[in-house]
VOROGU-840143 format. One record per residue (C-alpha): residue number from 1; residue in one letter; chain; x, y, z. Coordinates in steps of 0.25 Angstrom, whole numbers, plus 5000, padded with zeros to 4 digits. Example, Ala and Ser with C-alpha at 12.3 -4.5 7.8 and 13.67 -1.06 7.14 Angstrom:
<atoms>
ATOM   pos   code   unit   east   north     up
ATOM     1      A      A   5049    4982   5031
ATOM     2      S      A   5055    4996   5029
</atoms>
This chain:
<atoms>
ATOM   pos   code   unit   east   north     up
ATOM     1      X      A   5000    5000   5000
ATOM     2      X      A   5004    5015   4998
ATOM     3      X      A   5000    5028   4998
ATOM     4      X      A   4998    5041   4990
ATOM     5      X      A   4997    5051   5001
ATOM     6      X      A   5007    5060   5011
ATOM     7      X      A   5002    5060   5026
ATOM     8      X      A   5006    5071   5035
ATOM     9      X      A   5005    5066   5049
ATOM    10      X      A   5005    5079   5057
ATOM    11      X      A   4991    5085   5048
ATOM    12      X      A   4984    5071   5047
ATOM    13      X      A   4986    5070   5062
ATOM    14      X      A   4984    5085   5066
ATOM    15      X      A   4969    5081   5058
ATOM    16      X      A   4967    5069   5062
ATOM    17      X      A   4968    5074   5077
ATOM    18      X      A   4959    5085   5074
ATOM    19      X      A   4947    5076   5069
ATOM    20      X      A   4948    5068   5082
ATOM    21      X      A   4946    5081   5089
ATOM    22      X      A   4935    5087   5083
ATOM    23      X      A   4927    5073   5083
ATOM    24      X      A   4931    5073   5098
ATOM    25      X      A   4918    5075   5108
ATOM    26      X      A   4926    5073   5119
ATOM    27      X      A   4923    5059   5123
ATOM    28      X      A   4920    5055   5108
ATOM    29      X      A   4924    5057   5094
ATOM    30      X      A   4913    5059   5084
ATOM    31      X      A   4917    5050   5072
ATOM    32      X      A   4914    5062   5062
ATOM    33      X      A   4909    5076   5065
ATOM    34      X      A   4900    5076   5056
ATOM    35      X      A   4895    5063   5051
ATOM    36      X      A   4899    5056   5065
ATOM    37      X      A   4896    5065   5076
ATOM    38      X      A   4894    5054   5087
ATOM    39      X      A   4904    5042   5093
ATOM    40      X      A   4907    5029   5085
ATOM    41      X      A   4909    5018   5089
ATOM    42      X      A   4921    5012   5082
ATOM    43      X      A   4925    5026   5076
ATOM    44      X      A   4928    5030   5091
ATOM    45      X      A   4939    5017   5092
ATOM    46      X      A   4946    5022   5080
ATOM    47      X      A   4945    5037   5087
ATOM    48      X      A   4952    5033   5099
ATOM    49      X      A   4963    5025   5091
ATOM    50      X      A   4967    5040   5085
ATOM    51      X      A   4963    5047   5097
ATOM    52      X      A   4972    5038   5104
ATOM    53      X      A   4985    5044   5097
ATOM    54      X      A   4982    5058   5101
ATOM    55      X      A   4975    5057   5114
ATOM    56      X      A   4971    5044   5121
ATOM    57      X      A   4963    5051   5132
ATOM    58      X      A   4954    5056   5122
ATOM    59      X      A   4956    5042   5115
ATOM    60      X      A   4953    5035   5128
ATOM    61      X      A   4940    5045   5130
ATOM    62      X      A   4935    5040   5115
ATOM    63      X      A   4934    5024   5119
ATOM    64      X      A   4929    5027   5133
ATOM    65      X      A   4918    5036   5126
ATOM    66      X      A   4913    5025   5117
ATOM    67      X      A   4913    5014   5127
ATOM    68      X      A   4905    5022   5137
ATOM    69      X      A   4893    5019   5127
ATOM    70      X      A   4895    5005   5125
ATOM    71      X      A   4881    4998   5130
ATOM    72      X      A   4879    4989   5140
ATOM    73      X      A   4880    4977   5130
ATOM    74      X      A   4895    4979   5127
ATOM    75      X      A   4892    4987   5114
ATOM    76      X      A   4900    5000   5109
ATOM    77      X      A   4890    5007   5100
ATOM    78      X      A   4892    5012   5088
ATOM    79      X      A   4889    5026   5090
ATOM    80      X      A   4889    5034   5104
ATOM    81      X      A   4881    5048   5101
ATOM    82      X      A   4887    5061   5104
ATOM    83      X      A   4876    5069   5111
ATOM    84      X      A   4883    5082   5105
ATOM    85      X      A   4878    5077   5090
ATOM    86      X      A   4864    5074   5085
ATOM    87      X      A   4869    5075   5071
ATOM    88      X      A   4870    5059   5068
ATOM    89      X      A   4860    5049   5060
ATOM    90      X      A   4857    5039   5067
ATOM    91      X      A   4858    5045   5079
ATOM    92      X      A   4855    5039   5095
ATOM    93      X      A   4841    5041   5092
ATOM    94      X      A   4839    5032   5080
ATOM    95      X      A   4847    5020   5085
ATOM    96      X      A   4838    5020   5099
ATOM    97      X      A   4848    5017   5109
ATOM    98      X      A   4845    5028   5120
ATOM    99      X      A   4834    5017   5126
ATOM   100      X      A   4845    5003   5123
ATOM   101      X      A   4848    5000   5139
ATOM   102      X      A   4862    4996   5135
ATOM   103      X      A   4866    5010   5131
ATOM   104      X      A   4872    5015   5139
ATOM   105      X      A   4866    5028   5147
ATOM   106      X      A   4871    5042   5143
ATOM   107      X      A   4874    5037   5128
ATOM   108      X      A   4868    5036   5115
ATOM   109      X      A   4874    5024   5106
ATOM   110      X      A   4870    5018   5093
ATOM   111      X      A   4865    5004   5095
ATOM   112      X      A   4876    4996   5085
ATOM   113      X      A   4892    4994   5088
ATOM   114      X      A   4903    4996   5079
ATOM   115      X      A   4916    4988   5078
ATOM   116      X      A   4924    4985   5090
ATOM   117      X      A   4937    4993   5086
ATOM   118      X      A   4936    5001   5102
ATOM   119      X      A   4948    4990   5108
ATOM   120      X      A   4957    4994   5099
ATOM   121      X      A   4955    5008   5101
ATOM   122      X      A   4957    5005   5115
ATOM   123      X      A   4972    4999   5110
ATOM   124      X      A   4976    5010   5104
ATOM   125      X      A   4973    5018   5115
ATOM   126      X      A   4979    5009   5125
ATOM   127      X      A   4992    5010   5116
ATOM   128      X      A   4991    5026   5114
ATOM   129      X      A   4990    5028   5130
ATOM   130      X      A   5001    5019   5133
ATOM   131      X      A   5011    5023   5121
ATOM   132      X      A   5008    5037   5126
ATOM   133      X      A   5010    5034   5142
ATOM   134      X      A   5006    5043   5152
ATOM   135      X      A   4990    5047   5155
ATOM   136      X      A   4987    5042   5140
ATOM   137      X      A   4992    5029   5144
ATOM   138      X      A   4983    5028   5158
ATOM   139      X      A   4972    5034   5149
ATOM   140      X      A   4975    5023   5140
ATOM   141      X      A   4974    5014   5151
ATOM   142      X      A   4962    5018   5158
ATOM   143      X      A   4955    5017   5144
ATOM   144      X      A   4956    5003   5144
ATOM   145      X      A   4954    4999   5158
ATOM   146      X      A   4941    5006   5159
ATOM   147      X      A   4935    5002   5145
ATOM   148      X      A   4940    4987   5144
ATOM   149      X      A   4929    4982   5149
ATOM   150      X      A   4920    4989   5140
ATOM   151      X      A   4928    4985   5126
ATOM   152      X      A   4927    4970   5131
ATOM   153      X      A   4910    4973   5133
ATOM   154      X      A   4910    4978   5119
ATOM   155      X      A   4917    4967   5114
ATOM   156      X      A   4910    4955   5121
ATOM   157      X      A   4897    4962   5116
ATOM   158      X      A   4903    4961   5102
ATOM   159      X      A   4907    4946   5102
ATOM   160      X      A   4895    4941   5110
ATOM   161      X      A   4883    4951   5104
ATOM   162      X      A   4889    4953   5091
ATOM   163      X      A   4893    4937   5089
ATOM   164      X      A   4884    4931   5096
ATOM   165      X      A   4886    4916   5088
ATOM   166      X      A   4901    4917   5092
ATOM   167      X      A   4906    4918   5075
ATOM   168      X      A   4917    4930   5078
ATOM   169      X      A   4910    4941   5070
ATOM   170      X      A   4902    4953   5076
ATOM   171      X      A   4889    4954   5071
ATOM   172      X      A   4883    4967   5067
ATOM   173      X      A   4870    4974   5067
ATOM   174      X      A   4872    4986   5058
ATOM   175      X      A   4881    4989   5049
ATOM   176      X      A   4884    5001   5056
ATOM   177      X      A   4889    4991   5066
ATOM   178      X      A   4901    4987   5057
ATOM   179      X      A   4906    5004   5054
ATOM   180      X      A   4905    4998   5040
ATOM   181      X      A   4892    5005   5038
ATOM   182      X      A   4888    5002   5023
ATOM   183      X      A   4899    4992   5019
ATOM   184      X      A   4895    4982   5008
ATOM   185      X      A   4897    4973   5020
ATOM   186      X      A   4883    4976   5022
ATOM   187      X      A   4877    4976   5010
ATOM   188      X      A   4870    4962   5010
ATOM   189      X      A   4865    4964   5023
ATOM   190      X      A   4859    4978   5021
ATOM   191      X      A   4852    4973   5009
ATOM   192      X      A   4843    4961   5017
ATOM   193      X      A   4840    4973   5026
ATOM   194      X      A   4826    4979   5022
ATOM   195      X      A   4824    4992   5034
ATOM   196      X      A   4810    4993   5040
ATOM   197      X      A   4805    5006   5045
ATOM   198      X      A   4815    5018   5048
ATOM   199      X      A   4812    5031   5056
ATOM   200      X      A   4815    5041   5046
ATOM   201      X      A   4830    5045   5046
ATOM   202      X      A   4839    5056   5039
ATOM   203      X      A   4854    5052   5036
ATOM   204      X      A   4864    5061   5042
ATOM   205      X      A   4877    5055   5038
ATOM   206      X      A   4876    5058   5022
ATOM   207      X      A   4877    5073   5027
ATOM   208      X      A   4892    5072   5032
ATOM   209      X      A   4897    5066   5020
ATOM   210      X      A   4901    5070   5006
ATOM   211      X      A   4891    5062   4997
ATOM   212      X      A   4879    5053   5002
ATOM   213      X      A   4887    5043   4993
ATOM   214      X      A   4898    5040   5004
ATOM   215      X      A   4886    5035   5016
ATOM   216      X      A   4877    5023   5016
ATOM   217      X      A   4864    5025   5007
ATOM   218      X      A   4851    5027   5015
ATOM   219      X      A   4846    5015   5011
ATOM   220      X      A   4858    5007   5019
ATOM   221      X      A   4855    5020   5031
ATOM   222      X      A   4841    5012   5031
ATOM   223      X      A   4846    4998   5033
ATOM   224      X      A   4853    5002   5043
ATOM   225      X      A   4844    5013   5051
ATOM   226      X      A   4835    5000   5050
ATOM   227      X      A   4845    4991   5058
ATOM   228      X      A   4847    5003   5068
ATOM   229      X      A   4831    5001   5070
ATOM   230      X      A   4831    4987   5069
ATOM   231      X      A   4840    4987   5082
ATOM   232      X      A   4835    4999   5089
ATOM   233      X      A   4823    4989   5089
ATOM   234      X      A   4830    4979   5099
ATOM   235      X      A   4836    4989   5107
ATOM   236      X      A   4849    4984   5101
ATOM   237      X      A   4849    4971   5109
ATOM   238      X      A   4859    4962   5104
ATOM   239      X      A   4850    4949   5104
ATOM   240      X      A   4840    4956   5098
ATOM   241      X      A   4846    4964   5087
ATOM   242      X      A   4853    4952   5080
ATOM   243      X      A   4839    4946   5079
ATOM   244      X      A   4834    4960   5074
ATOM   245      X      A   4842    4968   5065
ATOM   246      X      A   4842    4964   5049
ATOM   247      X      A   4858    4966   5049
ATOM   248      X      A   4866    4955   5057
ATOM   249      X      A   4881    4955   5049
ATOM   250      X      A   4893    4948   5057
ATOM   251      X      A   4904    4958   5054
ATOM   252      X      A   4918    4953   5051
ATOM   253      X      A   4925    4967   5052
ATOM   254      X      A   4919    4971   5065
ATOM   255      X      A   4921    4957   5072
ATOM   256      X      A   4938    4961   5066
ATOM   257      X      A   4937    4971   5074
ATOM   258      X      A   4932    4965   5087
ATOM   259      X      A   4940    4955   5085
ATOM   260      X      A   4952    4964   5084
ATOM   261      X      A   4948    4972   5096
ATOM   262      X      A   4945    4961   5104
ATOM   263      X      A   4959    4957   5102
ATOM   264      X      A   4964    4971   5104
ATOM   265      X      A   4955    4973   5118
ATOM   266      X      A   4962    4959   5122
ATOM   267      X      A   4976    4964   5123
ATOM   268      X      A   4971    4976   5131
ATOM   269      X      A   4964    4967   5141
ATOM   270      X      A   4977    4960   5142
ATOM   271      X      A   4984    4972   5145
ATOM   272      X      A   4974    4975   5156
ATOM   273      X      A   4974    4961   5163
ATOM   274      X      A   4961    4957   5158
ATOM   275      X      A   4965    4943   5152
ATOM   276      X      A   4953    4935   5150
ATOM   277      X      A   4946    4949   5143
ATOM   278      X      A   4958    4947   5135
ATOM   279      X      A   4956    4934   5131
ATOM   280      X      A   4941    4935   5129
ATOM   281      X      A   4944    4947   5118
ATOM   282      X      A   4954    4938   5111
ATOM   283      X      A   4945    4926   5110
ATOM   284      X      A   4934    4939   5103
ATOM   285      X      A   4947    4942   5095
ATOM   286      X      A   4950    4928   5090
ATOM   287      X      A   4934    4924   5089
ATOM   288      X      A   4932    4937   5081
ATOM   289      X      A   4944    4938   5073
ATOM   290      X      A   4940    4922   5068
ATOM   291      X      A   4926    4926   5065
ATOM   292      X      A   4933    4938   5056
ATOM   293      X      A   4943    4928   5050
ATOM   294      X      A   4930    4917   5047
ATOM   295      X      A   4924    4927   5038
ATOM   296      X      A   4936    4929   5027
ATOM   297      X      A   4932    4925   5014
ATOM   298      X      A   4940    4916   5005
ATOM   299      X      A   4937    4922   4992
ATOM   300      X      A   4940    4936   4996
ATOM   301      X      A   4948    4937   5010
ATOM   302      X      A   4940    4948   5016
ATOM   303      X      A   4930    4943   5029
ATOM   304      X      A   4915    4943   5027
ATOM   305      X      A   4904    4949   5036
ATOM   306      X      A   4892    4939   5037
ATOM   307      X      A   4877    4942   5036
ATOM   308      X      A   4870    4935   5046
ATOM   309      X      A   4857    4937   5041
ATOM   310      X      A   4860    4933   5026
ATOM   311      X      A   4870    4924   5034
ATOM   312      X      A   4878    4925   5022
ATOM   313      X      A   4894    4933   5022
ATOM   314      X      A   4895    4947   5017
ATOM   315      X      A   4908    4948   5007
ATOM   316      X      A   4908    4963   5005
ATOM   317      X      A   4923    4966   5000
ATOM   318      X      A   4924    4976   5011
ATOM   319      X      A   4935    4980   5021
ATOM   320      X      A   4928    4972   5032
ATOM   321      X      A   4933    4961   5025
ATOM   322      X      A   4947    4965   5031
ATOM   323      X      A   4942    4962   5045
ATOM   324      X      A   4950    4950   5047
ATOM   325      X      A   4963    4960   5046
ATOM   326      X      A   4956    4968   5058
ATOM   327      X      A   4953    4956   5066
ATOM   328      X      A   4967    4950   5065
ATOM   329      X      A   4968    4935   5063
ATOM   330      X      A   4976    4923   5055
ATOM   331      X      A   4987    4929   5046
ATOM   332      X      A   4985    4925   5034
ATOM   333      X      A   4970    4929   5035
ATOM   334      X      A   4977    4943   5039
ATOM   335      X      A   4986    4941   5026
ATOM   336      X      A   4976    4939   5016
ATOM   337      X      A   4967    4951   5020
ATOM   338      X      A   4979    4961   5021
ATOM   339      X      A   4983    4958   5008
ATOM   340      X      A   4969    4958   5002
ATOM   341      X      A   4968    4973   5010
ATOM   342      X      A   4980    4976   5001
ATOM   343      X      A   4975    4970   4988
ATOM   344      X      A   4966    4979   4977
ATOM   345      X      A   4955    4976   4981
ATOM   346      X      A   4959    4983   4994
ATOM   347      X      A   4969    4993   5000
ATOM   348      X      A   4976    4990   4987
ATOM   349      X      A   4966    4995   4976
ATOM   350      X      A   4973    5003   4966
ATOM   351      X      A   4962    5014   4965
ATOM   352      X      A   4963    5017   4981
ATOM   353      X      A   4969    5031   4985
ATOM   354      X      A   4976    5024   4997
ATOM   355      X      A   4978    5010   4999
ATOM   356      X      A   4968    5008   5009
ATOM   357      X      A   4956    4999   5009
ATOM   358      X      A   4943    5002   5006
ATOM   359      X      A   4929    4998   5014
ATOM   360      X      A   4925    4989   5003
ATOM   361      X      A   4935    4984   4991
ATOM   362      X      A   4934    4993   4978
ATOM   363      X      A   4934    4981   4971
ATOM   364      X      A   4919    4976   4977
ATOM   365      X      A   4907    4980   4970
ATOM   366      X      A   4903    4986   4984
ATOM   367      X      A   4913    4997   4983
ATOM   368      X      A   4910    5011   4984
ATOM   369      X      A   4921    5019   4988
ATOM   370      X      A   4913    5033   4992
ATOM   371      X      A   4903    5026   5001
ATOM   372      X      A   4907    5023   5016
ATOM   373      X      A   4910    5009   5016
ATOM   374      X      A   4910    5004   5004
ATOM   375      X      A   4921    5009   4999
ATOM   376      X      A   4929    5021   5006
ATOM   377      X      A   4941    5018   5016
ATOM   378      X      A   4939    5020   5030
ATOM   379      X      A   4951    5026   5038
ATOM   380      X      A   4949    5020   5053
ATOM   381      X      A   4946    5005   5046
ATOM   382      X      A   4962    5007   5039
ATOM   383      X      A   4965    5011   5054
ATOM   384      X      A   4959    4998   5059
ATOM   385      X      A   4966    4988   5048
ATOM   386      X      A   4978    4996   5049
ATOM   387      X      A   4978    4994   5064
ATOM   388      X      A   4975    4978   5061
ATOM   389      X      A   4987    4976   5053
ATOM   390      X      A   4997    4983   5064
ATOM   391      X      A   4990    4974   5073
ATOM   392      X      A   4993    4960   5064
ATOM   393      X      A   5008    4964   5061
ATOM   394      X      A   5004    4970   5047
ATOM   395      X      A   5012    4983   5049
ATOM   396      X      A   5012    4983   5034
ATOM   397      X      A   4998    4985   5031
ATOM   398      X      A   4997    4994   5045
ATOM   399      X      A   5007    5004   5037
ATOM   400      X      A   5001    5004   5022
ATOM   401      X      A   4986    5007   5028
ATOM   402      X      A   4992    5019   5038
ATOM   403      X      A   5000    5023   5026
ATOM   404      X      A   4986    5024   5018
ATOM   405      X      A   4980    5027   5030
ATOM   406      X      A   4985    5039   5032
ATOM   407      X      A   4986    5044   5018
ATOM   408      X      A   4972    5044   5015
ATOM   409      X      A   4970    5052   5029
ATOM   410      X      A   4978    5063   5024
ATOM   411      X      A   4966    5071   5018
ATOM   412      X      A   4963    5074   5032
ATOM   413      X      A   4949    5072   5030
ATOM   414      X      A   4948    5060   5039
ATOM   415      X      A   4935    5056   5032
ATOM   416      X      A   4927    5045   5036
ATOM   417      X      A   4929    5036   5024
ATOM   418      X      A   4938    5039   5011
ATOM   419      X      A   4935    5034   4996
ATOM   420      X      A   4946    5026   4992
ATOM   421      X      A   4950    5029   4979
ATOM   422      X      A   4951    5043   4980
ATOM   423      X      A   4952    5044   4994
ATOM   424      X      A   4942    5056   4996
ATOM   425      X      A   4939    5057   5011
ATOM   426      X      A   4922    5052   5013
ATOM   427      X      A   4913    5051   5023
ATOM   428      X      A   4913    5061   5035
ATOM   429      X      A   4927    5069   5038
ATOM   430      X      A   4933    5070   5052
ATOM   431      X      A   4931    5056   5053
ATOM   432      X      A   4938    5052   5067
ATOM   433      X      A   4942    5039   5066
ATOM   434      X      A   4949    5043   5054
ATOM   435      X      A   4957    5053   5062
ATOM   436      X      A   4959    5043   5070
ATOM   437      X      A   4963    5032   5060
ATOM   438      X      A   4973    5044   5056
ATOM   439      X      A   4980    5046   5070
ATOM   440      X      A   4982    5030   5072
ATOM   441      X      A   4989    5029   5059
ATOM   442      X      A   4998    5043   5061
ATOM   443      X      A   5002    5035   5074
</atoms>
């Protein structure tokens, strides 16, 4: 891999640092100002990883913030509301939560989860504080001592809730659920999915964005308003909504990640003298990371999400299919999806302005490479397999994706999403997590 662009360290940090700070709440970072005014769920981990380099109080404040709405089941949800914004679609009223007992008091949450990538946030942290010593390494330190027990909840939830037959993969309710909103992961799924009756509803989110082109139709907003309603119904109980809602999809890449923060959140409970939490999160790790693993298919190499209502695999040539390179695993598993990430149909299409994978393959009839993800690249998801590489010994691969990485971030625009070919900055600007993904890889 190479790239075609200088980076200036000093300015791209000097920006990156001052997005962080104007999304900053105080005891939250808005994902976006505009389009995202409220807390996300897996946006807030990747915030804390780049908040981590500049300041691990604040950092440490970011994690603790989200945890302190986790329900009483062990979920993390998806979205915790600012009370200061009102200027969201759907907001806390639409997904009913306020009267869901396991909310907890004084927060308004949606009702869904997003992928587990909060324990290694909390690594990096640890790692910041104690590279740094001092008060940033007893902050460090007092971050993980009082939320461990909270990580492990969310976990246990994951792999007992989310799987309840014990197969390795977590099992999703919404789309939204897997952050990969309107990925041709879906597709099949959405299409059996005929919506009854909707309160009406006006879209906000194609008001932030340069063309209505980039977000999901209305059609697809439909389908998945109907799955909020289909939920808000059962008051979001787990038993209940799995026999409920018309979308029940086992997600490869979001049980990669919980498998590798399972293993992640294992090592720190070793450093903190809880050995049999330790040896429970690496039996999730290993039972999660076989379940990934179980999915590859032979024709193509990429791991498939299965449909448990159609009870059929979805093969979408997407870049969840990477998941096995996040979840870690045999070698020559790891060896074949790295060099099919490299190959042209990924990462090492000729047409790409850098060599950096796209959500979906531009050689897959499903490609779209203006419309969120069915196409673009996504900054924090190169952080993540950049991050996994380092992790499995691939130093390699880390350095050509930071490389890339950083490259294509020296527009300072730090969109949400960027089109591939032209590398023209989409979706909503300020984004934080790219800031973020920008800090981890100056580092």
């Amino acid at each position: 891999m190479s790239t075609t662009a200088a980076v200036d360290p000093g300015t791209l940090r000097s920006a990156a640092v001052e997005v962080l700070r104007r999304n900053d709440l105080g005891t939250m970072t808005t994902a976006a100002p505009d389009l995202y005014p409220h807390q996300w769920s897996w946006d807030s981990a990747f915030v804390a990883i780049g908040l981590a380099r500049i300041d691990v109080p604040r950092a440490a404040t970011e994690l603790r913030s989200l945890l302190a709405a986790q329900w009483s089941t062990g979920m993390v949800p998806h979205i915790v509301f600012s009370p200061s914004s009102t200027d969201y679609f759907p907001g806390p009223d639409r997904w009913g939560t306020d009267e869901v007992a396991a909310r907890p008091a004084g927060y308004r949450t949606s009702g869904i989860c997003q992928p587990p990538v909060h324990a290694i946030a909390l690594r990096h942290i640890l790692d910041r504080g104690r590279e740094n010593g001092g008060a940033d390494a007893a902050e460090a330190e007092r971050l993980v001592a009082g939320s461990l027990d909270g990580w492990l909840a969310w976990h246990r939830w994951l792999a007992s809730a989310r799987d309840p037959d014990g197969v390795g993969l977590v099992e999703i309710h919404h789309s939204w659920e897997s952050g990969f909103d309107n990925s041709p992961r879906w597709d099949g799924p959405y299409a059996r999915i005929t919506p009854g009756p909707l309160p009406p509803y006006r879209r906000r989110d194609v008001l932030h964005v340069g063309s209505a082109g980039e977000r999901p139709t209305d059609t697809e907003y439909d389908r998945y308003l109907w799955l909020v309603e289909q939920m808000r119904s059962v008051a979001y109980d787990d038993a209940a909504t799995g026999s409920t809602v018309d979308f029940r999809v086992r997600d490869v890449f979001f049980s990669a990640v919980l498998a590798a923060a399972a293993g992640t959140l294992a090592g720190i409970c070793d450093e903190f003298g809880r050995p049999d939490d330790a040896a429970e999160q690496r039996r999730t790790a290993a039972r999660f990371r076989a379940g990934v693993a179980g999915t590859v298919d032979p024709a193509t190499g990429l791991a498939r999400d299965f449909d448990v209502r159609a009870g059929e695999w979805i093969g979408a040539e997407t870049i969840a299919g990477f998941a096995p390179l996040v979840a870690g695993g045999e070698p020559g598993l790891l060896a074949a999806q790295r060099a099919l990430l490299r190959s042209a149909r990924w990462a090492g299409h000729p047409g790409l302005r850098f060599p950096l994978p796209p959500s979906t393959s531009p050689e897959s009839p499903d490609f779209r490479a203006r419309t969120y993800w069915r196409g673009p690249v996504w900054p924090f998801l190169v952080l993540l397999l950049g991050w996994a590489a380092r992790r499995d010994g691939d130093d390699a691969l880390h350095a050509d994706l930071r490389a890339a990485a950083l490259a294509q971030l020296t527009d300072l625009t730090f969109a949400e999403y960027y089109e591939p070919f032209t590398g023209e900055a989409l979706g909503s600007h300020a984004q934080a997590w790219t800031a973020a993904a920008a800090l981890e890889w100056l580092a």
